[in-house]
C-alpha positions in Angstrom: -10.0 14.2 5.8 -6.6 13.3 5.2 -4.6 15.2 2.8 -1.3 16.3 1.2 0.1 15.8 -2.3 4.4 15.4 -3.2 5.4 14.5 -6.9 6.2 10.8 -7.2 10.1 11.4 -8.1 10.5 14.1 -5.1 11.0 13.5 -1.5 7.9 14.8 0.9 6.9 17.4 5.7 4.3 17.1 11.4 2.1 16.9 14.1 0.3 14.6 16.3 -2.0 12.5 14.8 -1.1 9.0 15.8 -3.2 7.3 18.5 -4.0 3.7 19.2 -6.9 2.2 19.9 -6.2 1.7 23.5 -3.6 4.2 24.2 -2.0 7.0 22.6 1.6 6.7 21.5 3.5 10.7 22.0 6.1 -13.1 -4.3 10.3 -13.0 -3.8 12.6 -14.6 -1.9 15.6 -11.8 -0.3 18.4 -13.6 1.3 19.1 -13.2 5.4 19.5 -9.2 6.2 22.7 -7.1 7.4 21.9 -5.2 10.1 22.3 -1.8 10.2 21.7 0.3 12.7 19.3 -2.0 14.7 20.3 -5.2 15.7 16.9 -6.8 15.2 15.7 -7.3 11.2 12.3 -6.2 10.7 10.1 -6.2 8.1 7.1 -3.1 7.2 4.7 -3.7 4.7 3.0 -1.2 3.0 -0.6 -0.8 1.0 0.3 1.1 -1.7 -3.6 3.4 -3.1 -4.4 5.7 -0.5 -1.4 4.9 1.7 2.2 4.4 0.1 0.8 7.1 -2.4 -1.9 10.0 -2.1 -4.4 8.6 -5.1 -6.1 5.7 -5.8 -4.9 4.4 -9.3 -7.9 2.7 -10.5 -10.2 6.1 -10.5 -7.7 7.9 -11.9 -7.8 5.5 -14.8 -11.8 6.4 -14.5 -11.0 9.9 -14.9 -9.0 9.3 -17.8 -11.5 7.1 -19.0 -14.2 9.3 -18.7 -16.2 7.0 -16.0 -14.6 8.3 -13.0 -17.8 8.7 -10.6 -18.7 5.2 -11.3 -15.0 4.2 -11.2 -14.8 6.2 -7.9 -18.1 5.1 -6.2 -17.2 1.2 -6.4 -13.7 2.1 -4.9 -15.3 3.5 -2.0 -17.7 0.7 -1.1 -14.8 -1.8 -1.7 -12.4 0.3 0.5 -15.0 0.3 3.5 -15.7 -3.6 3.4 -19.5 -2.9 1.7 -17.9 -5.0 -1.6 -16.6 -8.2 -2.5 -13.0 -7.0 -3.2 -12.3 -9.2 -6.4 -15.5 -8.8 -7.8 -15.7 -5.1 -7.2 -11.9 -5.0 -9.3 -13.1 -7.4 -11.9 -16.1 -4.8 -12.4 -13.9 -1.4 -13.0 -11.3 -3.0 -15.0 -13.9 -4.2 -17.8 -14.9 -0.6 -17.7 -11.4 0.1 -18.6 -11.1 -1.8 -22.5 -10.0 -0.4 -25.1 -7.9 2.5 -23.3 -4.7 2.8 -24.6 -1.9 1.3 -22.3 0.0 4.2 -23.0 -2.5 5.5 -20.3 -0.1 4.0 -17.2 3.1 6.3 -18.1 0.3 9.3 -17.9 -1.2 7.9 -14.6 2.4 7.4 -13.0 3.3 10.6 -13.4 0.1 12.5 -12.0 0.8 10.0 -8.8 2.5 12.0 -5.5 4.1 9.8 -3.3 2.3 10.4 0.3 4.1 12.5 2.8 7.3 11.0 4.8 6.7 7.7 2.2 10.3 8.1 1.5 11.9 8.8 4.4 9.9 6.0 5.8 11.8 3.9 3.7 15.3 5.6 4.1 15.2 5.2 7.7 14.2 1.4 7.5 16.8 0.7 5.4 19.5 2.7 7.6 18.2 0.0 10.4 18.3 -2.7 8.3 15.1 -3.5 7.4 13.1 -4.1 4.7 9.8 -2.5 3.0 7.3 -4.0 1.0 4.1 -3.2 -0.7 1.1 -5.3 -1.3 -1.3 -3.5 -3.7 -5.4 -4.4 -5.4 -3.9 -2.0 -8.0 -1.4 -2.8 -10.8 2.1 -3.7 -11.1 2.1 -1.2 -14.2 2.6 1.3 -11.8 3.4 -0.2 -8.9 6.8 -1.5 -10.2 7.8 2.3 -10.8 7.1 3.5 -7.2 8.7 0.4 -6.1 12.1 1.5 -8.2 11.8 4.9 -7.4 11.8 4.6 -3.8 13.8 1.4 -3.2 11.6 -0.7 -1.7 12.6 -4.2 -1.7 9.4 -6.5 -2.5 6.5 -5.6 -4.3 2.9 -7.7 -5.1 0.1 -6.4 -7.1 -2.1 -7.2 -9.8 -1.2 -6.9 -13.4 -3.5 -5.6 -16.5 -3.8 -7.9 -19.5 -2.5 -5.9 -22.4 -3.4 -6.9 -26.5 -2.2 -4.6 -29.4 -1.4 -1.7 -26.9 -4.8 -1.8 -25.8 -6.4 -2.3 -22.3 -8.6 -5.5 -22.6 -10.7 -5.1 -19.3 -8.9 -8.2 -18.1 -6.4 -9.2 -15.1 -3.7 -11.2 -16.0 -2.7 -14.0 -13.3 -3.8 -14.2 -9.7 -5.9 -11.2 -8.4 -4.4 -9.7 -5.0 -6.7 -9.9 -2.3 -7.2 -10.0 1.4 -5.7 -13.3 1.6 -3.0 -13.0 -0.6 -1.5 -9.7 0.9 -1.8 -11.6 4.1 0.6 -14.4 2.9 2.9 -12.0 1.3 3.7 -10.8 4.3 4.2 -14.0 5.6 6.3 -14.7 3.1 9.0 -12.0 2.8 8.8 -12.1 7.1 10.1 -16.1 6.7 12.1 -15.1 3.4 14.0 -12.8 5.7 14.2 -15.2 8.3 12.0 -13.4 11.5 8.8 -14.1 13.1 6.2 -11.8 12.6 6.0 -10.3 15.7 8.9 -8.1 14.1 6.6 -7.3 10.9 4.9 -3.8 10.2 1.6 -3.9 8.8 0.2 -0.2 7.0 -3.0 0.0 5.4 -6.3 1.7 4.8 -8.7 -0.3 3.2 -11.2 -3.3 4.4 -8.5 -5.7 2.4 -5.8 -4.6 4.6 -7.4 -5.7 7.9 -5.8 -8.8 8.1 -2.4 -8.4 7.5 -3.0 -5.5 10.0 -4.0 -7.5 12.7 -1.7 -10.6 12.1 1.7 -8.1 12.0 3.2 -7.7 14.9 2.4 -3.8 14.9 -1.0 -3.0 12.2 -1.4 0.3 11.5 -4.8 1.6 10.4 -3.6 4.6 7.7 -5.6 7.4 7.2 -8.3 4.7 7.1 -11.5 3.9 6.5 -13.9 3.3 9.6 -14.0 -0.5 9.4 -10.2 -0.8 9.6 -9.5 1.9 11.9 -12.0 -0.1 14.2 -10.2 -3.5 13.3 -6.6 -2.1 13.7 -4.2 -1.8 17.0 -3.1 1.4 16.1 -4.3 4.6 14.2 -2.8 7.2 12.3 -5.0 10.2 11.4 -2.3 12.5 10.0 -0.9 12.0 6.2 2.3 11.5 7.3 4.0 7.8 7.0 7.0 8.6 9.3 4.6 8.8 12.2 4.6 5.1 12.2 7.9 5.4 13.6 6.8 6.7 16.4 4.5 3.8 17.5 7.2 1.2 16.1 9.8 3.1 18.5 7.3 2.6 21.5 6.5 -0.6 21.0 9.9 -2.0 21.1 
């Protein structure tokens, strides 16, 4: 099991743990990159539950809810493919009415960025590239990480707030499958490169295809139906060892 906690306004730690499945390897519009570093823009896009952070927003809502088992338990089965993603979301948010919204600033700061998240993105931007997140969770607290570790584009669902209440409601579009798909799509023509030069990081059943239409999908900590679905594996909490298959690849 994949593990390792660091406070969301601190920077993270190394190992092997990357392998692929062949081989082992030791909604915004940006204008046209810089370079940096690298000569070639590229573009990595991040999950952001379970992968850009440790936790999984949505059952730590349950928890503060007082449902988190049955919070928790639907998470699972949507993680390993077993549920209708959007149906499965609609579900645990209706559980959620009536909390107070002031619940989110609580949430956000119990979240730990997950280890080498940060440098990840230092080091991209020091090339020249740009980081993304696309996220079934909620722009509530998404938009905070996304600020707090410069990343440059950002998609998630947002919770319908009334009278500082939760209503168990989504407000707008909910992000699924497809739509993190076209986000990366989207921010890889918004920069102006084809997608061979994206990054795709992930570990859920809804991040399968983005991971196999990047030009390098990563499988993150992951669950077994996307590790089986994705080019290349990391087993070890550690984000920077994505560098290492990116740096082989090219």
């Amino acid at each position: 099991m994949c593990a390792q906690s660091f406070p969301a306004s601190h920077e993270e730690g190394s190992s092997s743990g990357v392998n692929a499945q062949q081989f082992v390897v030791p909604s915004l519009t940006m204008p046209k990159l810089v370079t940096g570093e690298s000569s070639i823009t590229r573009l990595i896009v991040m999950d952001v539950d379970s992968t850009l952070i440790d936790e999984e927003v949505i059952d730590m809502l349950g928890n503060a809810a007082g449902i988190g088992d049955k919070v928790s338990e639907i998470t699972e089965r949507a993680m390993r493919g077993e549920l209708d993603f959007r149906a499965a979301l609609t579900e645990r948010v209706s559980l959620l009415a009536g909390m107070d919204a002031s619940v989110l600033d609580e949430i956000y700061g119990k979240t730990h960025f997950t280890k080498g998240a940060l440098e990840l993105v230092r080091v991209a931007h020091e090339r020249g590239w740009k980081v993304g997140v696309v996220s079934g969770g909620f722009h509530e607290i998404a938009d905070l990480l996304v600020r707090d570790a410069g990343i440059d584009y950002c998609l998630a669902n947002s919770l319908e707030v009334r009278d500082g209440k939760l209503t168990g409601r989504l407000s707008g579009e909910i992000v699924t499958k497809e739509s993190k798909l076209e986000a990366l799509r989207s921010w890889a023509n918004a920069i102006g490169i084809p997608m061979a030069l994206t990054v795709a990081i992930g570990d859920g059943a809804n991040d399968i295809p983005m991971i196999q239409a990047a030009g390098i999908g990563i499988a993150f900590c992951a669950k077994p139906k996307t590790q089986a679905a994705a080019p290349y594996v990391i087993n070890e909490r550690d984000l920077m060892k994505a560098f290492d298959i990116i740096d082989a690849a090219h």
